[in-house]
C-alpha angles and dihedrals in degrees: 000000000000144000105261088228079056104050116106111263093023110099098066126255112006116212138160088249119075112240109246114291125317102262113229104147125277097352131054143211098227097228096203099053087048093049087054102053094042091053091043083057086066113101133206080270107060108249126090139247127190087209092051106146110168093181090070093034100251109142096159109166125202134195084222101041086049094050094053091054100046088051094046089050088047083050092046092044095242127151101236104236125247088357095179085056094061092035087065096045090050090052095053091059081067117094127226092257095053102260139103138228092269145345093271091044096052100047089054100059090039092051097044087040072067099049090053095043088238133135125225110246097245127032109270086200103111089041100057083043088066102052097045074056085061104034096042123353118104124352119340137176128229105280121232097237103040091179088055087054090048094052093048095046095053088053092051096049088045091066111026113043100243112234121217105281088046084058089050089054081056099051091055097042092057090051101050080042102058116099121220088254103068102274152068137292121048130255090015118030110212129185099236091048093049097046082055086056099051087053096055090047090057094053092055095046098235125130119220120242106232104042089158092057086062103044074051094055098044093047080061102048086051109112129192084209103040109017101233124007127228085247136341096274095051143077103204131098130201133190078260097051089051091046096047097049097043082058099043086046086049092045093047101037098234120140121229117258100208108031090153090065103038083055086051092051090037087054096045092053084061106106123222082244084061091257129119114235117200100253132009102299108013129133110268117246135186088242091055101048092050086060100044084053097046087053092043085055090046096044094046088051091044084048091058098048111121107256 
């Protein structure tokens, strides 16, 4: 399943020229900048790495890495180049059997297969079934990283529709997730990693008991200064931070307080080379930038809700 700003043919006219800038307030994502960087990452192969560097001979395709850069070209409105190309690429990660090396690896071919339109070569059905086995199938224990959990059960139900017992497994996993603050994860509850769990509830098609709690939540991670904080008792943002709360602010219906200044720390995570990098500073990534774009779409169609 895919964002309906992600699938293929859904961003408008798609030409090989960026629209002008992302608005987002006062401050904007140059879209150029970030197109060019997104379409330097491609290597001789057809996939995409953030760390590409021909000049010392490393072309070291990803399936997420791939991904990213498909979804940020769909965002930017920008034809990927040579797609059978990378389709084929994106075929060959797959095994003989159907599956792939791991669960990460796996969601991203399949995902960017999507973008493209495009089908793997051999059924990955009794491969996701396996892992929605592990992940929630029988009785389980509570796992140690619950983030982690979160993360690779969204990407399970975003690909294999959950029956009813598997529902049940997210519905317990979100339980023994929340934190006593109103998010998600325990012990300490974080707005990118609430706004994962919303979406797997979503998926689901569970609603979480205490709504309020994370409205809540999300009301205390909102900054003048930063837009919206990792968490309550910090004052730091990340790509992730602006992204999280943006969703949550979109699922809840409610409306960002400080939009001004999500656009300005949006702005300063842009790179010199046109990439977002996760915090002020950072090295851009594929992975980044995909999110920076993805909160720059969700903070330009909140702005135009009808207050």
């Amino acid at each position: 399943m895919l964002d309906g700003q992600e699938r293929h043919g859904q961003t408008g006219a798609r030409t090989g020229v960026p629209t002008p800038g992302v608005r987002t307030g006062l401050a904007t994502l140059d879209r150029r900048a970030a197109a060019r960087y997104v379409l330097g990452r491609r290597t001789p192969d057809g996939g995409y790495c953030f760390y590409r560097t021909p000049g010392w001979g490393v072309e070291e395709p990803n399936t997420p890495d791939t991904l990213a850069a498909l979804a940020s070209l769909l965002l930017l409105g920008v034809e990927p180049p040579q797609p059978a190309v990378t389709g084929r690429w994106l075929q060959g990660v797959q095994d003989d059997g159907g599956g792939y090396p791991g669960l990460t690896i796996g969601w991203a071919a399949l995902r960017a297969l999507q973008l493209l339109g495009l089908s793997p070569c051999r059924s990955p059905h009794a491969w996701l079934a396996g892992w929605a086995q592990r992940l929630l199938g029988g009785r389980r224990a509570t796992p140690q990283d619950l983030r982690a959990s979160l993360d690779n059960v969204l990407r399970l139900a975003e690909l294999l529709e959950l029956d009813t017992g598997q529902r049940a497994g997210v519905a317990d996993l979100l339980v023994a997730a929340a934190a006593p603050q109103g998010g998600w994860a325990r012990p300490g509850a974080d707005v990118e990693t609430t706004a994962v769990a919303m979406q797997l509830a979503r998926h689901a098609g569970i609603t979480p008991p205490d709504l309020d709690g994370v409205v809540a939540f999300l009301r205390g991670c909102e900054d003048a200064a930063v837009g919206v904080r990792l968490c309550p008792d910090t004052q730091v943002t990340t790509v992730g931070a602006l992204w999280g709360g943006l969703e949550l602010a979109g699922a809840l219906g409610a409306l960002p307080r400080y939009p001004v200044a999500i656009a300005e720390s949006l702005a300063l995570l842009q790179r010199p080379d046109g990439g977002l990098g996760a915090r002020h500073w950072a090295v851009a990534t594929l992975h980044d930038t995909w999110r920076g774009l993805r909160a720059a779409r969700l903070l330009d169609g909140l702005q135009e809700q009808p207050s």
